[in-house]
Steps between C-alpha positions, in 0.01 A plus 500: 500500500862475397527575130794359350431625164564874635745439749720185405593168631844363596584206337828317583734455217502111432129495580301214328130544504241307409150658417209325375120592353280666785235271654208551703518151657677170509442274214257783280796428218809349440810654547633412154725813458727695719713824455833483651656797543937460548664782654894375388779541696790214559320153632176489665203243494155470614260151574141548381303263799172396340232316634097396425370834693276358738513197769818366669664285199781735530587343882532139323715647249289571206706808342702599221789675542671719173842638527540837311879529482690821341921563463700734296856583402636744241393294179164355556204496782313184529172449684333113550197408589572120643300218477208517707496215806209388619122460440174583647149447366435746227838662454558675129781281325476730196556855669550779239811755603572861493853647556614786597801610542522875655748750480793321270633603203351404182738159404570364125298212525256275692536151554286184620704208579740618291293574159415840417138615519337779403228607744635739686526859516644781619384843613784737533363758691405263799752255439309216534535164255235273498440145381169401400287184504739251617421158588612225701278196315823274587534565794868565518739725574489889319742725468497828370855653342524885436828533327 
């Protein structure tokens, strides 16, 4: 077996991946928090497709669809998490978030919609920032600032 611990993985720059809590099957929990691991460079994006799991409700259109967005220039790098569209029985409205944001120099500050928040932190050796615990009760549009 392929150990990428030892020998590495490529990952793209402008990569946007979503990870969530292991399961054994369909349904044993909800998936009430996901990692997302941001790999900046320039623009890229990435749709999350979510459906029930099991049967065929995703054939009469019984999805959600979330739009992970992420664009930079020399002052600022700003990554959204969009509204989620869509509904099928049993998704999680109240989805706790991780960030990360790999390989980027540590910035000044750390917004959320445009207010400063404090959860975050920094490790300088791996160069990874990461935002903790946030939620999307609203339902509405988040964006993450690192200025």
């Amino acid at each position: 077996m392929y150990n990428f611990l030892k020998n590495g993985l490529f990952i793209k720059a402008g990569a946007i991946i979503p990870e969530w809590p292991y399961v054994d099957y369909v349904g044993q929990k909800p998936i009430d928090t996901m990692t997302v691991q941001v790999y900046p460079y320039k623009e890229s994006n990435f749709t999350l497709i979510e459906d029930e799991g099991e049967g065929f409700g995703y054939e009469k259109g019984e999805i959600a669809t979330t739009k992970m967005t992420y664009a930079a220039d020399e002052s600022q790098m700003i990554f959204t998490l969009h509204t989620t569209e869509g509904d099928y029985q049993g998704r999680v409205k109240d989805r706790k978030y991780f960030i990360h944001f790999n390989i980027i120099p540590k910035p000044a500050d750390v917004k959320l919609n445009g207010t400063t928040i404090t959860n975050w932190e920094y490790d300088s050796e791996t160069k990874v920032l990461s935002v903790s615990g946030i939620t999307n009760e609203e339902e509405k549009n988040l964006s993450i600032s690192l200025l």
